[in-house]
Backbone as XML, in Angstrom:
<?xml version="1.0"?>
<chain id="A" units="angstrom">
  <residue number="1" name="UNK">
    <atom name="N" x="22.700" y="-11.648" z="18.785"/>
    <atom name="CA" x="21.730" y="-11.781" z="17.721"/>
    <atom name="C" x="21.357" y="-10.402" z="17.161"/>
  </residue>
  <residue number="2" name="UNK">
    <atom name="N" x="20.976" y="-9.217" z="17.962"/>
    <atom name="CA" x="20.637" y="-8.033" z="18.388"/>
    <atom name="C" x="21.740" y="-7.691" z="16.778"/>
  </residue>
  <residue number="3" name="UNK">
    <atom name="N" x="22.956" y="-8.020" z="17.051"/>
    <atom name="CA" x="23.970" y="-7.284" z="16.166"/>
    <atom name="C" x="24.459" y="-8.227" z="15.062"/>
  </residue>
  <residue number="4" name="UNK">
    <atom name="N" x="23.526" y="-9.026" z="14.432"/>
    <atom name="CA" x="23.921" y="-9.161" z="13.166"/>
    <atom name="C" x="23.625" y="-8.358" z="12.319"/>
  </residue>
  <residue number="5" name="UNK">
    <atom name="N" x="24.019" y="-8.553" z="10.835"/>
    <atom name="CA" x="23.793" y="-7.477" z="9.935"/>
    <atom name="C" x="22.122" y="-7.991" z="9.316"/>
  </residue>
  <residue number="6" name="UNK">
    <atom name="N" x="22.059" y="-9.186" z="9.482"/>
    <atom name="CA" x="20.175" y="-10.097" z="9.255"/>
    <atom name="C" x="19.161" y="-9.385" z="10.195"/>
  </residue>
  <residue number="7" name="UNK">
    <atom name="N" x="19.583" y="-8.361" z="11.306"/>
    <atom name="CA" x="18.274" y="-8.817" z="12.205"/>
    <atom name="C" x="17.428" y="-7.505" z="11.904"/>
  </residue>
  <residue number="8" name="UNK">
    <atom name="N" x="17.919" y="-6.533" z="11.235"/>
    <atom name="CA" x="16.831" y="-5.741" z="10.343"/>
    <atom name="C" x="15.744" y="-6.040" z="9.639"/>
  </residue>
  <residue number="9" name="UNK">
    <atom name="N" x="16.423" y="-7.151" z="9.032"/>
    <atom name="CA" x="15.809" y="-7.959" z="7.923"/>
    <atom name="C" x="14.513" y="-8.310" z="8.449"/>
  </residue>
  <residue number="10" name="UNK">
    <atom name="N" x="14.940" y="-9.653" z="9.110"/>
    <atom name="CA" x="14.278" y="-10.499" z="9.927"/>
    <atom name="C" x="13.007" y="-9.400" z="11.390"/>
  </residue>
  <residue number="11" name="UNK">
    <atom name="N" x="13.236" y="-8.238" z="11.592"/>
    <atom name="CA" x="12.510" y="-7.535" z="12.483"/>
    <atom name="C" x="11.399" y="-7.466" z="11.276"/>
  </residue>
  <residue number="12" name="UNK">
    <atom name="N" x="12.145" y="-6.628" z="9.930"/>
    <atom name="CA" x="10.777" y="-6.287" z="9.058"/>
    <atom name="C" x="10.205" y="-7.690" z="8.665"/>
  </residue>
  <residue number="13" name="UNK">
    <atom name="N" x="10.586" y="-8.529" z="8.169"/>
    <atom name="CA" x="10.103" y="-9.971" z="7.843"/>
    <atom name="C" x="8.783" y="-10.061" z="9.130"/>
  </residue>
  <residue number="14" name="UNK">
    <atom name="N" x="8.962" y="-9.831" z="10.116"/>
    <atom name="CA" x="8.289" y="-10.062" z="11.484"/>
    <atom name="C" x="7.036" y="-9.162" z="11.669"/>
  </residue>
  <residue number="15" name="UNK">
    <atom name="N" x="7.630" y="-8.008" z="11.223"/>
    <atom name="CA" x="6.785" y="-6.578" z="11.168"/>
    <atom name="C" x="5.795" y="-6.954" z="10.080"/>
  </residue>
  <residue number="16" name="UNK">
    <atom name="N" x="6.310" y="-7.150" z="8.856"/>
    <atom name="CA" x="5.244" y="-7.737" z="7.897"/>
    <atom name="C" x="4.098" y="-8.258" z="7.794"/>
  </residue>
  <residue number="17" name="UNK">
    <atom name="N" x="4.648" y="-9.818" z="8.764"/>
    <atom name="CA" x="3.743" y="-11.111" z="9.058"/>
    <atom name="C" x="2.970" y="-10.530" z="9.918"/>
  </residue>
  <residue number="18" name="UNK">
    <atom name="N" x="2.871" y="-9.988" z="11.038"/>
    <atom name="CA" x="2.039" y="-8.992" z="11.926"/>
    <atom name="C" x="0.888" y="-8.199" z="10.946"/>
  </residue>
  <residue number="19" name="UNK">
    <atom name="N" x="1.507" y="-7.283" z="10.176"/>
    <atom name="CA" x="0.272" y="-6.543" z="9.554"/>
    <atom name="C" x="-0.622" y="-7.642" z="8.641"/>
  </residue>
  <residue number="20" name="UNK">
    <atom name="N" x="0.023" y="-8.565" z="8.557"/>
    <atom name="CA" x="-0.782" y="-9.363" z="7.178"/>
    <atom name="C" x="-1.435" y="-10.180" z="8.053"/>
  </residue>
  <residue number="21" name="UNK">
    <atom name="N" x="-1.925" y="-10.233" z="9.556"/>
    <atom name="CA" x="-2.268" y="-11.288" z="10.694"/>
    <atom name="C" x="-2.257" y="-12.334" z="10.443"/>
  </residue>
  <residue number="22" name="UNK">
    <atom name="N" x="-0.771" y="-12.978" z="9.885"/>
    <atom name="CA" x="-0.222" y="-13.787" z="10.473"/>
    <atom name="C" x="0.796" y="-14.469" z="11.957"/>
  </residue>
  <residue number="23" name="UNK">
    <atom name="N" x="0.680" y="-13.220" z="12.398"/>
    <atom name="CA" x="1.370" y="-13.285" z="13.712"/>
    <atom name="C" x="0.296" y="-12.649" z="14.480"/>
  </residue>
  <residue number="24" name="UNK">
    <atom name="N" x="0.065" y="-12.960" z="15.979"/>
    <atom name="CA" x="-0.540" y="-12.432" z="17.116"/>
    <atom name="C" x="1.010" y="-11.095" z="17.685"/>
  </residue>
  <residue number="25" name="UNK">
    <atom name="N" x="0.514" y="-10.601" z="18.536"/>
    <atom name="CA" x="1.330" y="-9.516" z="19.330"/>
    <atom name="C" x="2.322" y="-10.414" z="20.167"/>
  </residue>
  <residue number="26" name="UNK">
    <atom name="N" x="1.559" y="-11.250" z="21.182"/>
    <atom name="CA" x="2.328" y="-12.449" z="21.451"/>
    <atom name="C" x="3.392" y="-12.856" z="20.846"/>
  </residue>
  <residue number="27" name="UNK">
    <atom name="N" x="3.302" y="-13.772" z="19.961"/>
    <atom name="CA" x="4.076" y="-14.470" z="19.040"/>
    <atom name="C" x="5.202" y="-13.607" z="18.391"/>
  </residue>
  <residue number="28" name="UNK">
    <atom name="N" x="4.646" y="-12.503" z="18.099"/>
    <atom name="CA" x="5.912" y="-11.496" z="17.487"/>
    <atom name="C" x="6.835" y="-10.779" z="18.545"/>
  </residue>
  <residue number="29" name="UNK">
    <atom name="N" x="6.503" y="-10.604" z="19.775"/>
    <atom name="CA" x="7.493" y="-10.407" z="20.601"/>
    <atom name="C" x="8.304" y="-11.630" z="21.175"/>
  </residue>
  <residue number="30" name="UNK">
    <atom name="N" x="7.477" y="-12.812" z="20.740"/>
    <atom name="CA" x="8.593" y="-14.478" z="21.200"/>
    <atom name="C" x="9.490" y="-14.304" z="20.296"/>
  </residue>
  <residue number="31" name="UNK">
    <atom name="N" x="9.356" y="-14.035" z="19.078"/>
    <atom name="CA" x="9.753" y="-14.398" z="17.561"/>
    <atom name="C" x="10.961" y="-13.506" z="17.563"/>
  </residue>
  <residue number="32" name="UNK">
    <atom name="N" x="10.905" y="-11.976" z="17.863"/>
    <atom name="CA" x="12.036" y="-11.323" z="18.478"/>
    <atom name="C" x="12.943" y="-11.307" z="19.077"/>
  </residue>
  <residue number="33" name="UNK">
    <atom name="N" x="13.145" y="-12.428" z="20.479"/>
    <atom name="CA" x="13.964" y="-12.893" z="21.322"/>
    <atom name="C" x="14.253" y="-14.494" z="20.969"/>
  </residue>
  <residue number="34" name="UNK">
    <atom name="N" x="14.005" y="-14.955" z="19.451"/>
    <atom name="CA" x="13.854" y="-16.310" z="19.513"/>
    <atom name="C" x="15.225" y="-16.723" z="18.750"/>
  </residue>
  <residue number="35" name="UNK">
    <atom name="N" x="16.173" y="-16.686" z="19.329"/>
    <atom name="CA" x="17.204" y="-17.429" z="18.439"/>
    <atom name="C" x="17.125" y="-18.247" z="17.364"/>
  </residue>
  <residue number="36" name="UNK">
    <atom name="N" x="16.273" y="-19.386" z="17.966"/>
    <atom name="CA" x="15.910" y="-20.895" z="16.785"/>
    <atom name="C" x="15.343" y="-20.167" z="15.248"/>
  </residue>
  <residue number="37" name="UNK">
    <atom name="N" x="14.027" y="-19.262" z="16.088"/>
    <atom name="CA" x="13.177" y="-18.293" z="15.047"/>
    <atom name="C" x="14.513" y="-17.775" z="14.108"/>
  </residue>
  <residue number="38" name="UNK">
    <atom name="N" x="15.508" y="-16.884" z="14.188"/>
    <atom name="CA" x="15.991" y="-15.949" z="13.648"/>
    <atom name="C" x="17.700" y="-16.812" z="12.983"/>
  </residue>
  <residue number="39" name="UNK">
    <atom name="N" x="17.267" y="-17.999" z="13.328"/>
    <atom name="CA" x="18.339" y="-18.838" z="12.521"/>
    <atom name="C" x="17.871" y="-19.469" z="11.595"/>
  </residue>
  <residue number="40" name="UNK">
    <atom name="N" x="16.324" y="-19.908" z="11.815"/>
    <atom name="CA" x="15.826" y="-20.511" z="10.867"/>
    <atom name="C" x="15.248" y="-19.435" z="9.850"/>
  </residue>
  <residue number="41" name="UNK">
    <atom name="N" x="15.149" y="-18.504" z="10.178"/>
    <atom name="CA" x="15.341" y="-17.186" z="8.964"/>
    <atom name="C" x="16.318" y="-16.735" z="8.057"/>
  </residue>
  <residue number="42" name="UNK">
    <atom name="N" x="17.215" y="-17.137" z="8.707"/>
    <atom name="CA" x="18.773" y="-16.358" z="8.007"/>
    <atom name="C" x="19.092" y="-18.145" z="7.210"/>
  </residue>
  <residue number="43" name="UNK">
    <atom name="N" x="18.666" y="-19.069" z="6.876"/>
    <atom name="CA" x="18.811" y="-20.188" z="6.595"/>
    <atom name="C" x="17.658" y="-20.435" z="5.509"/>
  </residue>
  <residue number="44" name="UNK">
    <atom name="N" x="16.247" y="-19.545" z="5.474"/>
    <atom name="CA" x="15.609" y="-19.573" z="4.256"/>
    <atom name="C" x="15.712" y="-18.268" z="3.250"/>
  </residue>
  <residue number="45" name="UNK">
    <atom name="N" x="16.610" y="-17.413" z="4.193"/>
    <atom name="CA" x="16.880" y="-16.648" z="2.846"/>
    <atom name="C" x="18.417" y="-16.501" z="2.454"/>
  </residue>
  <residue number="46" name="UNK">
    <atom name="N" x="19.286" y="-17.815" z="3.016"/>
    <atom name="CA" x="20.282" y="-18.036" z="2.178"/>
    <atom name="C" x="19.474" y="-19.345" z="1.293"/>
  </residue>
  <residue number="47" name="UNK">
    <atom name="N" x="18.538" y="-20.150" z="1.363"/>
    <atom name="CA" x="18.163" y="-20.757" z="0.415"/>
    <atom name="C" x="17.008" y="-20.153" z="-0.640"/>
  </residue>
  <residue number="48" name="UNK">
    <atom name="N" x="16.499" y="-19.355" z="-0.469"/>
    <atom name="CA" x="15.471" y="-18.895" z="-0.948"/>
    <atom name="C" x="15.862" y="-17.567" z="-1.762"/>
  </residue>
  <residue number="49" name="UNK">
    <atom name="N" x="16.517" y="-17.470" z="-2.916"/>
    <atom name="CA" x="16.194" y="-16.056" z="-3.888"/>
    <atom name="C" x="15.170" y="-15.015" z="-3.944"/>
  </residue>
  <residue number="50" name="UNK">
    <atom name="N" x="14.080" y="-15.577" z="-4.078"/>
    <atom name="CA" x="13.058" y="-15.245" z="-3.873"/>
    <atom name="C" x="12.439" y="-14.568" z="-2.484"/>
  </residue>
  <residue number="51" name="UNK">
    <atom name="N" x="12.843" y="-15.113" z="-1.721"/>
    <atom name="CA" x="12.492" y="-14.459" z="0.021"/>
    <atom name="C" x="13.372" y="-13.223" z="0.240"/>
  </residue>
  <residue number="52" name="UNK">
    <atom name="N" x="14.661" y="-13.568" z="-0.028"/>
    <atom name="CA" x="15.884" y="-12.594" z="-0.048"/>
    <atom name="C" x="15.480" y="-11.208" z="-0.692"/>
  </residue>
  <residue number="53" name="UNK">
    <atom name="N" x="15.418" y="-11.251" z="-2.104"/>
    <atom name="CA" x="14.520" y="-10.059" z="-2.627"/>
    <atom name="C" x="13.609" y="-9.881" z="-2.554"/>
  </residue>
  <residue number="54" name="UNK">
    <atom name="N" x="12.076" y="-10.221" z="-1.648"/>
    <atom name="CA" x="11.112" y="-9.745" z="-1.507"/>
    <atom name="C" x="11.221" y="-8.853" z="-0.080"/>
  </residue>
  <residue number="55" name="UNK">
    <atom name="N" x="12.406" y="-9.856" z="0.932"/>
    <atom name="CA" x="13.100" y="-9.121" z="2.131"/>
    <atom name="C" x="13.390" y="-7.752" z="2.111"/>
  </residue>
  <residue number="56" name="UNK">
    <atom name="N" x="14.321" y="-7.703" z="1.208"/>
    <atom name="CA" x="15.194" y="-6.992" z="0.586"/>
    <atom name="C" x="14.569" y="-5.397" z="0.157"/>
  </residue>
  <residue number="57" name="UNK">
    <atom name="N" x="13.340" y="-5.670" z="-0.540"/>
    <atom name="CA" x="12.710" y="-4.884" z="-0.917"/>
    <atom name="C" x="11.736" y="-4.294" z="-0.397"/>
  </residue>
  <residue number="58" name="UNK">
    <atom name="N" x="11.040" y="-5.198" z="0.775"/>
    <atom name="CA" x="10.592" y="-4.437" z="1.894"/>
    <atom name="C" x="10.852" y="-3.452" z="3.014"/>
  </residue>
  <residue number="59" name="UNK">
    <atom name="N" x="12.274" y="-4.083" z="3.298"/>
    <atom name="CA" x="13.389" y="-3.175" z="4.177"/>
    <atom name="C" x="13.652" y="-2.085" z="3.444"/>
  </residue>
  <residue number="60" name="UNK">
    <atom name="N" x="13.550" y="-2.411" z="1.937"/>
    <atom name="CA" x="13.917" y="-0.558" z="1.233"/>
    <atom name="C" x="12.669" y="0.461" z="1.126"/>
  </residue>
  <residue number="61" name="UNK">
    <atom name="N" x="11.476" y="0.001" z="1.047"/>
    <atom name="CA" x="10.605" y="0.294" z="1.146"/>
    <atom name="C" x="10.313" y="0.648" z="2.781"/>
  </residue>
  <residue number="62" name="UNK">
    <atom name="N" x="10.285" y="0.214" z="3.578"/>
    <atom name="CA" x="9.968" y="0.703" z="4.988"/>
    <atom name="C" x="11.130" y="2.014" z="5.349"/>
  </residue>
  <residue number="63" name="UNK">
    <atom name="N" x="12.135" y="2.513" z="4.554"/>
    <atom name="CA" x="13.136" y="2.923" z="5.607"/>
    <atom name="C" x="13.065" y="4.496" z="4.289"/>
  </residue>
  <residue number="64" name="UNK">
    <atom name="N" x="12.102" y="4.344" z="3.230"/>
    <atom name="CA" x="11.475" y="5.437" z="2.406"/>
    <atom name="C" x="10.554" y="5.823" z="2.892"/>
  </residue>
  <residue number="65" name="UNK">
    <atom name="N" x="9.782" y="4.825" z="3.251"/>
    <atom name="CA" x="8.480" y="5.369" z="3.654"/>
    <atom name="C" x="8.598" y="6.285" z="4.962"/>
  </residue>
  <residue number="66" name="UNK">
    <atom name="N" x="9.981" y="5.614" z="5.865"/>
    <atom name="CA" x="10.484" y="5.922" z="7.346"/>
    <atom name="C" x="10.868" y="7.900" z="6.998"/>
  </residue>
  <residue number="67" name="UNK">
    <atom name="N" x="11.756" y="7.827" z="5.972"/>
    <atom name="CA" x="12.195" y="9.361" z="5.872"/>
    <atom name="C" x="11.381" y="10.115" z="5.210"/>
  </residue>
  <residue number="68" name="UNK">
    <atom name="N" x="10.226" y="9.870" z="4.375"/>
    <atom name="CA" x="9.203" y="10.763" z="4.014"/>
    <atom name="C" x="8.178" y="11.095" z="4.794"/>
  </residue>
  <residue number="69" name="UNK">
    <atom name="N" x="8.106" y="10.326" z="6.273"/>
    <atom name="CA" x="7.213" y="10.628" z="7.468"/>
    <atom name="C" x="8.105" y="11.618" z="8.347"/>
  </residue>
  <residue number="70" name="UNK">
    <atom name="N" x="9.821" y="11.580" z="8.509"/>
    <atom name="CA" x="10.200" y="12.436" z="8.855"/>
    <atom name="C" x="10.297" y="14.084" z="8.194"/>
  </residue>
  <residue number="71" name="UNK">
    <atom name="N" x="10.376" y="13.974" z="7.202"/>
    <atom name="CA" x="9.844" y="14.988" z="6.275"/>
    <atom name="C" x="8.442" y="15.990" z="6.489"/>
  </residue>
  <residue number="72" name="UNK">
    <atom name="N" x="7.429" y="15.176" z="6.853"/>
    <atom name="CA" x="6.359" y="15.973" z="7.309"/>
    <atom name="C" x="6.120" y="16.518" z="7.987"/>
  </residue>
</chain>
């Protein structure tokens, strides 16, 4: 699971729901090791356009924000 090319995705998707407290600490470390969780992810953003690029655009956004903190 660890090594699909989705589970970036799906970590920030996770990371997200956490800051917005929709997830407990709990729940986001189940949600991490959860197969069912991370299939039924990769299954709403092959249906979902909309999820895909909001995904999409978060992961580009976290990994800017990631090298302008290394920068400092």
């Amino acid at each position: 699971m660890k090594n699909d090319k989705l589970y970036p995705l799906y970590i920030n998707f996770l990371d997200e729901r956490l800051k917005e407290g929709k997830l407990n600490k709990g729940s986001y470390s189940l949600m991490k090791m959860s197969r069912t969780n991370f299939e039924d992810f990769k299954i709403k953003l092959e249906k979902d356009d909309f999820f895909e690029g909001e995904q999409i655009k978060n992961l580009r956004d976290r990994k800017l924000d990631d090298i302008f903190d290394d920068l400092d």
